[in-house]
C-alpha positions in Angstrom: -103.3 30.5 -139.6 -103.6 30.4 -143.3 -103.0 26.7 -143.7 -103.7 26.8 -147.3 -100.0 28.6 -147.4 -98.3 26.1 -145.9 -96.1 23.6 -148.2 -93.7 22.6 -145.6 -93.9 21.2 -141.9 -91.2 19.9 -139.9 -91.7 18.1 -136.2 -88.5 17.2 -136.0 -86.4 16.8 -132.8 -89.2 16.4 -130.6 -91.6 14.2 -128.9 -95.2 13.5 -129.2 -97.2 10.7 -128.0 -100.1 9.4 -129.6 -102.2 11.8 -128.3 -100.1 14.5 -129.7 -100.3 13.3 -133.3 -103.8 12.7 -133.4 -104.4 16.8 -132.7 -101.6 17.3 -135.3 -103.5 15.4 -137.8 -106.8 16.4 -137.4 -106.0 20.1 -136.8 -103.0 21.4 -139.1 -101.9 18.4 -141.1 -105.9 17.5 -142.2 -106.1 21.5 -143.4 -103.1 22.1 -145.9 -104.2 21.2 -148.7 -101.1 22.4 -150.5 -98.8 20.7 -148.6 -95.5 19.2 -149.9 -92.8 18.4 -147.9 -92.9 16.8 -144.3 -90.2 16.1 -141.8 -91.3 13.6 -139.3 -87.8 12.5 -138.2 -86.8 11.7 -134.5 -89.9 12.5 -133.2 -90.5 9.8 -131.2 -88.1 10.5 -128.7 -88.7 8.1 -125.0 -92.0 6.9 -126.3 -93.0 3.4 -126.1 -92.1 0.7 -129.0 -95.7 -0.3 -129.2 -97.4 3.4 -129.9 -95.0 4.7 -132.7 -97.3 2.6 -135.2 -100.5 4.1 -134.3 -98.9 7.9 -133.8 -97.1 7.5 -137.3 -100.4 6.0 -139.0 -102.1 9.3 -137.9 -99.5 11.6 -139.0 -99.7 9.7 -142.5 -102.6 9.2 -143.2 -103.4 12.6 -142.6 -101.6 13.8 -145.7 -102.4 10.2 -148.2 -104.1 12.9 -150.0 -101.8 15.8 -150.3 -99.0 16.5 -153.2 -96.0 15.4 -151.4 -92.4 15.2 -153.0 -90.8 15.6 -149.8 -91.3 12.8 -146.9 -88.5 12.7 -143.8 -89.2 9.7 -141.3 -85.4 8.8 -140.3 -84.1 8.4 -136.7 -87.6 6.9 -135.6 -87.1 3.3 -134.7 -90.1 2.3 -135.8 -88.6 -1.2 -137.6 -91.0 -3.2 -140.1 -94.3 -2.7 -137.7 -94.4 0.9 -138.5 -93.7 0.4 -142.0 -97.9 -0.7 -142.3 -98.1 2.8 -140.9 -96.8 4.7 -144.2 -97.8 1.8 -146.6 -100.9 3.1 -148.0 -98.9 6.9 -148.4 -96.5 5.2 -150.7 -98.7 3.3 -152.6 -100.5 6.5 -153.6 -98.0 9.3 -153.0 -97.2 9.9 -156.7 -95.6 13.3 -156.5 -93.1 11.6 -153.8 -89.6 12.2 -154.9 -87.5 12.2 -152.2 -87.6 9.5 -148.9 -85.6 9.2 -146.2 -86.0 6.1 -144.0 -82.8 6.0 -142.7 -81.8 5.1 -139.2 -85.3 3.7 -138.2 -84.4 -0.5 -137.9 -86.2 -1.7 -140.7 -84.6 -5.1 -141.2 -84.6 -7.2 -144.5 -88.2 -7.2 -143.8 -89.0 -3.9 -143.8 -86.9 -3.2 -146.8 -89.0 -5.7 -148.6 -92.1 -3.9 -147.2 -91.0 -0.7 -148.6 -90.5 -1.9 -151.8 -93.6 -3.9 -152.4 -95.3 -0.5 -151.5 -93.8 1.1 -153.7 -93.6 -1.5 -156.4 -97.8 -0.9 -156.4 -97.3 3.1 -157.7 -96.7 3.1 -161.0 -96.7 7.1 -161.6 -94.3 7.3 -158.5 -90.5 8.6 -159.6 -88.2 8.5 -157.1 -84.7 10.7 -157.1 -83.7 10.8 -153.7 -83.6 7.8 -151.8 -82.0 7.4 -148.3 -81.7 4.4 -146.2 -78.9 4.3 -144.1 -77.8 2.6 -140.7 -81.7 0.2 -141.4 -80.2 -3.1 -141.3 -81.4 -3.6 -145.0 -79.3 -6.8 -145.8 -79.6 -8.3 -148.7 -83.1 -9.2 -148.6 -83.8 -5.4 -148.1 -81.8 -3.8 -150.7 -82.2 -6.9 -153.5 -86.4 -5.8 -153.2 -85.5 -1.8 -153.6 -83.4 -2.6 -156.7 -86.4 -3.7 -158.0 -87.8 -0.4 -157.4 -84.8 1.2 -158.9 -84.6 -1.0 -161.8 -88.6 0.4 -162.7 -88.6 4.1 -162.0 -85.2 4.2 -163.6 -85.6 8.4 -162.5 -83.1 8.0 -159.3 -80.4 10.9 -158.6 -79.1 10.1 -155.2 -78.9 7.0 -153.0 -77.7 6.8 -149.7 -77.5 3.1 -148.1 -74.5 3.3 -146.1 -73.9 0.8 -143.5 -76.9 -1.8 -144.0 -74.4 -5.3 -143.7 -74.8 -6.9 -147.5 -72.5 -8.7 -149.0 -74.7 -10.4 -151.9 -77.3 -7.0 -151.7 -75.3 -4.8 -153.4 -75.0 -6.6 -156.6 -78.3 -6.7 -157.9 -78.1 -2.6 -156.4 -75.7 -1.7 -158.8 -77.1 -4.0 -161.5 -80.2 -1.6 -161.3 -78.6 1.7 -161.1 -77.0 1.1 -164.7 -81.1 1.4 -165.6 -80.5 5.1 -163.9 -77.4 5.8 -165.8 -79.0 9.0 -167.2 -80.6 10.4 -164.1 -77.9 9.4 -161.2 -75.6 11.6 -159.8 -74.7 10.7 -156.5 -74.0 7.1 -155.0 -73.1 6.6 -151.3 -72.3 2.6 -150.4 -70.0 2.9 -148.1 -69.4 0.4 -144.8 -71.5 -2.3 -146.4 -69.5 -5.5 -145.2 -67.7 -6.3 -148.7 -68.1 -5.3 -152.5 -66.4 -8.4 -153.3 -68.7 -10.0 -154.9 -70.2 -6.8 -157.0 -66.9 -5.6 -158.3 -68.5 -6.4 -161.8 -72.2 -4.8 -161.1 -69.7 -1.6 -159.6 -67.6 -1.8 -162.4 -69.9 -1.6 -164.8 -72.2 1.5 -162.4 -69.3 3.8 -162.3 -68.7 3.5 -166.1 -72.1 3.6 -167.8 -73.7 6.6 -164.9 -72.2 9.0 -167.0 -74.0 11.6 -164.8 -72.2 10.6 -161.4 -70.7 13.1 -159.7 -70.1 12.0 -156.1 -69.3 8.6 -155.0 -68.4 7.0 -152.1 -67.5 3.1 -151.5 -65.1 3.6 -148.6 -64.5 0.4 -146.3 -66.1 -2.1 -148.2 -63.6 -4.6 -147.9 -62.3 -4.9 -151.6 -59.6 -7.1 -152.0 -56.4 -6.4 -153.5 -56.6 -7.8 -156.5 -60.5 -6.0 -157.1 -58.5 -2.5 -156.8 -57.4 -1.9 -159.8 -59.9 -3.0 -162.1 -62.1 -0.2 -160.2 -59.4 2.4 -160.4 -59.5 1.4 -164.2 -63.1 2.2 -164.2 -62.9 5.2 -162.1 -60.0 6.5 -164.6 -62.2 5.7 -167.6 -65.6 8.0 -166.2 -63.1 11.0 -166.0 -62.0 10.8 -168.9 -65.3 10.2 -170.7 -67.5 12.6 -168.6 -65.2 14.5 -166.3 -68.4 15.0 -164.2 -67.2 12.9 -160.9 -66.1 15.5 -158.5 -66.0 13.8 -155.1 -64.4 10.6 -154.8 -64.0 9.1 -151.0 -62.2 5.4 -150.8 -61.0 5.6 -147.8 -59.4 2.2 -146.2 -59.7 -0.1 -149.1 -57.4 2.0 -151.9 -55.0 2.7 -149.0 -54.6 -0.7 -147.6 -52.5 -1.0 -151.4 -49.6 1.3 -151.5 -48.7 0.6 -155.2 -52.7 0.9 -156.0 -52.7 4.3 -154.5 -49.8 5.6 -155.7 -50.4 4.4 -159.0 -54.3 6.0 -159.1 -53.0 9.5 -158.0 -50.2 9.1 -160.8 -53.2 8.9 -163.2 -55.3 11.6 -161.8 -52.4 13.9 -162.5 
């Protein structure tokens, strides 16, 4: 095998034990040298709790000193003990432009983890950033904005579903420092925007690069809903760039909202 060919590996879907990983790393993964994207989701299918941190630390530390932009962990529930795993990668992976770390229990804590790895690489700009169904919370997602808020380079993010109420504000807060570079914005299921509405008020109308959004069931109250149909109004006007809008269950809980938002889009 010409392993200095190889730019992509993907062990997805399967399972390997400890055992398994160490004869990945030290016989493929240690060799390609070029190597820039890896998919190491839901590969720890059955195995015990306890081993995913040492299998993961092999896999990644067998490519801390490769170019990678690309990096796939989700669907491993590896929570915040197999986030020391990876924590060295992201302190040094400057190439890295695209994570996915969704699905794998990280908790407030691991969010914060995350963060403060990433926090440490300053040539490190992110544009793809996934995090979904991880139990973020507020903790979680207040320390990634941080992130955000730095690298200001972010084109997608994907938190759906990690229960913050207060989280999500300082989130938004730090996308507006993105507002050149973001295009896609998927909060949905997130317990309640209520106390954002501002922080997503002011997101949707200064990312003038935003072309998909989604903040479906986030529990906006009535009286929220049409200050963000205002805004919503406003970025088409201005930058006619947002293509994909889904609000489902909060804009049709309002029957004058809605009818009133489709009047305008017409």
């Amino acid at each position: 095998m010409n392993f200095h060919s190889v730019k992509s590996i993907t062990l997805s879907g399967n399972s390997y034990g400890t055992e398994a990983c160490r004869w990945i790393a030290d016989n493929v993964l240690t060799h390609c040298a070029n190597l820039e994207r890896v998919n190491f989701s839901n590969i720890f299918i059955s195995r015990l709790k306890e081993d995913l941190p040492i299998s993961l630390k092999l896999l990644m530390d067998a490519v801390n000193d490769k170019k990678i932009t690309h990096c796939d962990l989700s669907h491993n529930a590896f929570g915040p003990q197999g986030i020391a795993s990876f924590e060295k990668f992201l302190e040094g992976a400057n190439h890295l432009t695209h994570l996915d770390v969704s699905n794998c229990g990280l908790s407030p804590a691991g969010g914060e983890m995350i963060a403060a790895a990433l926090m440490k690489n300053d040539d490190m700009k992110l544009q793809e950033f996934a995090g979904t169904r991880s139990r973020l919370e507020e903790e979680g997602l207040t320390a990634l904005s941080g992130v955000f808020k730095k690298q200001h380079s972010l084109v997608k993010l994907d938190v759906m579903q990690n229960g913050s109420k207060r989280g999500l504000a300082p989130l938004l807060e730090s996308l507006v420092d993105c507002k050149d570079t973001l295009k896609e914005l998927i909060i949905n299921d997130n317990k309640s925007i209520n106390r954002a509405v501002p922080q997503l008020i002011e997101c949707i109308k200064n990312c003038h690069n935003l072309e998909v959004l989604n903040i479906s069931d986030l529990n906006l109250k009535h009286k929220y809903i049409n200050s963000v149909v205002d805004a919503i109004i406003e970025s088409l006007e201005t930058n006619k760039k947002l293509h994909t809008l889904i609000w489902n269950y909060d804009l049709s809980r309002s029957h004058s909202a809605a009818k009133s938002f489709i009047q305008r889009l017409s």
